[in-house]
N, C-alpha and C positions, 0 to 999 in steps of 0.2 A: 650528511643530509638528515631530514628530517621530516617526516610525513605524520600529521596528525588527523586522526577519521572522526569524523562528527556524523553518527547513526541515527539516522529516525526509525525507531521500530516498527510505527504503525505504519509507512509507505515500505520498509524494506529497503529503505535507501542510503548510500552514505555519501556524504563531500568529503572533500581532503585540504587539506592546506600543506602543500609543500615548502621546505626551506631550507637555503642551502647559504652559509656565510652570511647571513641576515637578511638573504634576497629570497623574495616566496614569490608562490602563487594558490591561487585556488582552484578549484577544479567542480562544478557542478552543483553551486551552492543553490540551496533553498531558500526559500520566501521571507523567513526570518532571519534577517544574516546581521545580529545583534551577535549573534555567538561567534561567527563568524570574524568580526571586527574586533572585539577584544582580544582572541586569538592571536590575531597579527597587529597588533599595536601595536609592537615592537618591532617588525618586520619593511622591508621595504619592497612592497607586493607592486609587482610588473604587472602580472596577467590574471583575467580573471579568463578560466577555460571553460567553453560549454560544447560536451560533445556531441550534441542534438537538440533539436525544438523536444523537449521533456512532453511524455503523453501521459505522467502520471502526477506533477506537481507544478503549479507558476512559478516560473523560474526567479531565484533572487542575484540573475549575475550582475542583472544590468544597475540594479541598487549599490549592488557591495562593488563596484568596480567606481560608481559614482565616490560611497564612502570611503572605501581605500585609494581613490589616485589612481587606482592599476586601469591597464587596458584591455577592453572587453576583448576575446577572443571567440569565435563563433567561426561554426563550419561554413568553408569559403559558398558553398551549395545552400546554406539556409535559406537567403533571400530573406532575411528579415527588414523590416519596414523602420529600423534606428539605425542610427551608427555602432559601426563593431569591424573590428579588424579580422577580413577574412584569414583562415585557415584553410592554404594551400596544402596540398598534399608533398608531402617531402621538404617545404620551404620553411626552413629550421626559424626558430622564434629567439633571437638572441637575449638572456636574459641578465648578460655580465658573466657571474660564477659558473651557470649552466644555460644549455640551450634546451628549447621545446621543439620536437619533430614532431607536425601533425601527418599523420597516416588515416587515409582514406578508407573508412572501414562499411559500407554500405552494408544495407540487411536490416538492423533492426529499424530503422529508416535510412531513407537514400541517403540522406545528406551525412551521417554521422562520421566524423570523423575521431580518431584514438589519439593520444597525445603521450610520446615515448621523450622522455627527458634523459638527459645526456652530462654526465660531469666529467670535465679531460676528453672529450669526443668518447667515452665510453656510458653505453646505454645502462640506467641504473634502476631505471621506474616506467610503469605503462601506465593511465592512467585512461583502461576502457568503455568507460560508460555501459552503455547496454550493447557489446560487442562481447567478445567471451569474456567471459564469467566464470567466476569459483565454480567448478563442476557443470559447468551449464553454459547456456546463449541466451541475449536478447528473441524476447521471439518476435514475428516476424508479419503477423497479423494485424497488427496494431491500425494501420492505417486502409484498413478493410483488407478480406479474405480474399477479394479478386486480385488484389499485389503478394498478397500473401507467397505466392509458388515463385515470382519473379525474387521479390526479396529475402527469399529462404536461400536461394541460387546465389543471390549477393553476398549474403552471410555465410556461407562456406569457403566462400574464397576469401572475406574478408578474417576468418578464423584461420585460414592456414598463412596467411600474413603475418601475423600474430603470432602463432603456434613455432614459425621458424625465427622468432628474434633467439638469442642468447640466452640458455637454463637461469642461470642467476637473477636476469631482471623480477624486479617485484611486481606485482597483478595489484591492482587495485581498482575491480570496477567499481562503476557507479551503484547496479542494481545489484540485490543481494537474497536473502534467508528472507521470505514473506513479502516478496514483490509481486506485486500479480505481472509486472516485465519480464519477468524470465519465462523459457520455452519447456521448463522444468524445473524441479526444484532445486535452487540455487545453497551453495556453502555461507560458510564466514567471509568477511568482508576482503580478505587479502589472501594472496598465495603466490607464487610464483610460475614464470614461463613452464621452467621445466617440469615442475609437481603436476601441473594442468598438461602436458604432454605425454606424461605416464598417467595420468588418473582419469583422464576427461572425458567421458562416453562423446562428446561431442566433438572431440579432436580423436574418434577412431573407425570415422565415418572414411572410406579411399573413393568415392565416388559422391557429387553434388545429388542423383538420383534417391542414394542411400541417404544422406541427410534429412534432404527434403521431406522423405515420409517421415523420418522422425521427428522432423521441428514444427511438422505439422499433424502428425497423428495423433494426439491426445491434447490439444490446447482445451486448457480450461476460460470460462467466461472470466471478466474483466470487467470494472468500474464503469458504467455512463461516463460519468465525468468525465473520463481520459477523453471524449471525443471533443471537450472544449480546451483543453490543455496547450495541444496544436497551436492555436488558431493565438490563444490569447498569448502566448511567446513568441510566436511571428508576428503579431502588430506590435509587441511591446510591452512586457509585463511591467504592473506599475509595484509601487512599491508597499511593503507588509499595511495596512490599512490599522488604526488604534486597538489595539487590545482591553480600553477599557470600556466599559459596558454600564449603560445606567440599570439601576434597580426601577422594576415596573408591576403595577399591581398586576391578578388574577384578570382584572374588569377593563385592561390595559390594552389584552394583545389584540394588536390587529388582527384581521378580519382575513388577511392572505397570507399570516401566518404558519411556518411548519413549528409548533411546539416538540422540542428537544428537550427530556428528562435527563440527565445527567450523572445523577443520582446513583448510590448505589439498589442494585437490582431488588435487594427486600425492599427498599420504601419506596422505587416505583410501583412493587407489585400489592405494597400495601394500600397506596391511592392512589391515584394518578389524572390527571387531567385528562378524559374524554376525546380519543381521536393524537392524542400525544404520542410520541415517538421512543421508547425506551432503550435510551443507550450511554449507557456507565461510561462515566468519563476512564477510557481506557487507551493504551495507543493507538488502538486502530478508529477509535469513534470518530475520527475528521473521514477518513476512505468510508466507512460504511454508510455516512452521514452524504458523503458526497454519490455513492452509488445507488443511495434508496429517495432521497428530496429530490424536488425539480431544482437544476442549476440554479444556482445562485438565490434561492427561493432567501424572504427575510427570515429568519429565524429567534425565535425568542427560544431563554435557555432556563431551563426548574433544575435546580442544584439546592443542594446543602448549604447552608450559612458555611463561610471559609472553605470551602469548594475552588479548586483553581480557575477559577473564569478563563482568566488570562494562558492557560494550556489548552484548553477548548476554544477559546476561539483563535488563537493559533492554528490548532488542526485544522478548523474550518476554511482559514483565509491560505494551508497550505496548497487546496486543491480549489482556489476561488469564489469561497463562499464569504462574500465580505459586508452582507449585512445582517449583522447579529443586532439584533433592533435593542433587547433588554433582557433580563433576569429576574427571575421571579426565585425568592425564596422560602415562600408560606403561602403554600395552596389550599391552608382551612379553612380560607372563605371562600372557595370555590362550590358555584350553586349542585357542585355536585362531581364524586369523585367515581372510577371506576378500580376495581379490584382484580387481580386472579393469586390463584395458589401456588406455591412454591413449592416442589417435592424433590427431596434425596433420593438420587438413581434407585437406592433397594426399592422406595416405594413402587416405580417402576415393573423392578426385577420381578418385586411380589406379586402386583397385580396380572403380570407375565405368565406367572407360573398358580395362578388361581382362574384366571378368565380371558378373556379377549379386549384387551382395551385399544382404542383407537388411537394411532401417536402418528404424528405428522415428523419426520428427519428432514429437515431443512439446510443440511451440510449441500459443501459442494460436489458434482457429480463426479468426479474424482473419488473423493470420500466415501458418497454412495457404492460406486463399483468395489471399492477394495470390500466393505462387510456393510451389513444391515439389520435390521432386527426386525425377523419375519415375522410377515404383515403390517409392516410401517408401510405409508405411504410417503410418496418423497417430492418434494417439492425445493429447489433451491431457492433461500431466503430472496433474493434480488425479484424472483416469477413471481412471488406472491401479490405484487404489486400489480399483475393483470388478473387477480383471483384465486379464490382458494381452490384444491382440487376437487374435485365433483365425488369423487370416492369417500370424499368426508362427508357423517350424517352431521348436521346444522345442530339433530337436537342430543346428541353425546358428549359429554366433554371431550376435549384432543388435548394428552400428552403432547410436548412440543419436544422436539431434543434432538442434539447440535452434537458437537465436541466437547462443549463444559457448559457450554450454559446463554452466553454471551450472544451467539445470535437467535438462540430460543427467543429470550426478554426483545430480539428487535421483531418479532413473530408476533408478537400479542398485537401489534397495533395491525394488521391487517386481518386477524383473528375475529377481533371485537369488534372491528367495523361490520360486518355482515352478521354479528352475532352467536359468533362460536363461543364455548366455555376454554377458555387454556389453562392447561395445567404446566408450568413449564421447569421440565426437571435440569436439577442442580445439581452440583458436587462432582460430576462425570458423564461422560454421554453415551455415545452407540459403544464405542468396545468397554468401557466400564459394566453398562448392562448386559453385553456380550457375555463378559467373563464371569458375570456375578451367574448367570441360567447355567453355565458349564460350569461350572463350580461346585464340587461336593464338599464345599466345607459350610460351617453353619456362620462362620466370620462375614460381617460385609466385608465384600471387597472393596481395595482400593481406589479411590479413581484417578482415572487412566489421565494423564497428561495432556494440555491440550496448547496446539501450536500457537503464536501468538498472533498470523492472521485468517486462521481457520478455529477461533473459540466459536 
């Protein structure tokens, strides 16, 4: 057999394409399943598997099971509004060389179902979705905190289902490393039953009560968007919308417009368009794009001449942002550009240890609690959209600073609307300036690594 993982970095996500004797399937594909289908060109794909209505991307099964032949599979409990061959619990999916056992896995939503594949009646692959997880669980909140304690209860007993299959079987969930779905921070994409039996703070829970405070005691916030992801995979996700993009002047964009810089971060902070959104075409710019614009809002994009268009609006159309109206490449005729400064954490460091300057930590509240840099004020990037903090004076400039840099640059657009100066430091963030102040050496220090969906 053969199992191939196709990774989005910016959702934290992975599909698989299983094959065994020429006969596949897939497992939890994405919106773009262009990748997906050259894959298996050669294969002779049965099933397309989905272990839930997805809360964090539009789902691409019901396209690629169109493109490859295969039959859509979907938890028998979805109630989706197309056709799709429900997934009973235990009613094995005959697939020729091997068979599919869908197992009832409740918790991170009711309906989710796990899909344990079987070659010679011996179980060989799990293929969990957001049910356990490398190191971790789906969490449990997703579909509001009032189900939250019901479906955390679900999820424990759907983990010891799981937890008693066979050591050998292979782990492959859905969600993964920088999902904002997991209930914790999550591993590598793959592992096995029994690694995750001996390792798994989550399989060493002996009581549902004991769980439940942990799957619930520290959840971190989560994307807007997720709240239309539901909705548009149970009526029917349509399929990946065109990638290409007309070029449009300065004097072009509409009127109900979110302007998206794309840009690398010096030359939006060298000019930028007025009320524009600064976010470097990086993995995570389709989620951050999707968690800070109103749904589906039109979108025009300022990028670089040879700039990948076509990878941005991809991110965009993966969490259903699918009008990207135009591109603008040359904003010099624009009746007028805005600016701010870029500074290397020393500069920071320095003015730290010479005076009081004003700096705004924009991580998440997780981040904040572990460390901080006294007398920061703290505002998580996503709140800045109902206002800046009242603790900030209007007429000082504000240090901005993140993990690395990444969501500082998405900081300045709600900055310069109310008329703040931003300063927004680069190269390293809170523990880089941490260690440079405790630092008795005269060396700048390094900077500190930064995760790749908390930059």
């Amino acid at each position: 057999m053969n199992v191939t993982t196709f990774v989005t970095p910016g959702l934290g996500d992975s599909t698989y394409l299983f094959d065994h004797q020429g006969v596949g399937l897939a497992v939890d594909p994405q919106r773009d399943i262009d990748r997906f289908v050259d894959a298996s060109s050669s294969l002779d794909t049965r099933f397309v598997l989905e272990t839930h209505l997805h809360n964090d991307y539009v789902s691409g099964g019901r396209s690629l099971a169109v493109a490859t032949g295969a039959e859509l599979v979907l938890p028998a409990a979805s109630g989706a509004a197309f056709d799709y061959r429900p997934a009973f619990h235990l009613e094995d999916l005959n697939a020729g060389p091997f068979a599919v056992r869908p197992i009832h896995t409740p918790g991170h939503t009711p309906e989710h179902v796990s899909y344990l594949v079987l070659v010679d009646d011996e179980p060989v692959a799990l293929f969990s979705g957001g049910s356990l997880l490398v190191g971790s669980a789906g969490r449990c909140d997703l579909l509001g905190i009032a189900r939250a304690d019901s479906l955390a209860r679900l999820q424990y007993g759907s983990l010891a289902r799981l937890a008693a299959l066979p050591d050998p079987v292979a782990l492959y969930p859905t969600h993964g490393a920088g999902s904002f779905c997991t209930s914790s921070v999550a591993g590598t994409a793959a592992s096995t039953i029994g690694h995750e039996r001996r390792t798994s703070s989550v399989l060493s829970h002996t009581t549902p009560e004991s769980f439940i405070v942990a799957a619930l005691g520290d959840l971190q916030p989560y994307p807007d968007y997720y709240a239309f992801m539901g909705p548009i995979n149970l009526a029917g996700p349509q399929p990946m919308p065109p990638t290409s993009v007309p070029a449009i002047a300065v004097n072009d964009v509409p009127n109900d417009a979110e302007v998206v810089d794309m840009r690398p971060q010096a030359a939006f902070a060298a000019g930028h368009l007025p009320g524009s959104h600064g976010m470097e075409l990086e993995d995570q710019m389709g989620v951050w794009a999707g968690w800070l614009l109103p749904f589906d809002a039109p979108i025009v994009l300022v990028a670089n001449p040879g700039q990948d268009i076509e990878n941005a609006v991809t991110q965009l159309a993966r969490v259903g942002f699918d009008t990207v109206v135009g591109t603008i490449t040359d904003i010099s005729r624009a009746p007028e550009l805005a600016s701010y400064r870029l500074a290397p954490f020393a500069e920071l460091i320095a003015a730290l240890r010479s005076g009081s300057p004003q700096i705004l930590d924009v991580r998440a509240p997780d981040e904040r609690a572990a460390a901080s840099i006294p007398g920061s004020v703290h505002a998580y990037l996503p709140d800045l959209r109902t206002g800046v903090p009242s603790e900030l004076d209007p007429e000082r400039p504000v240090w901005v600073v993140c993990g690395g840099g990444y969501r500082s640059e998405m900081a300045v657009h709600y900055l310069e609307r109310v008329g703040f100066e931003p300063i927004v430091v680069t190269g390293g963030g809170v523990e880089a300036v941490l260690a440079g102040l405790h630092s008795t050496s005269t060396d700048q220090p390094a900077a500190a690594p930064a995760s790749m969906s908390q930059s």
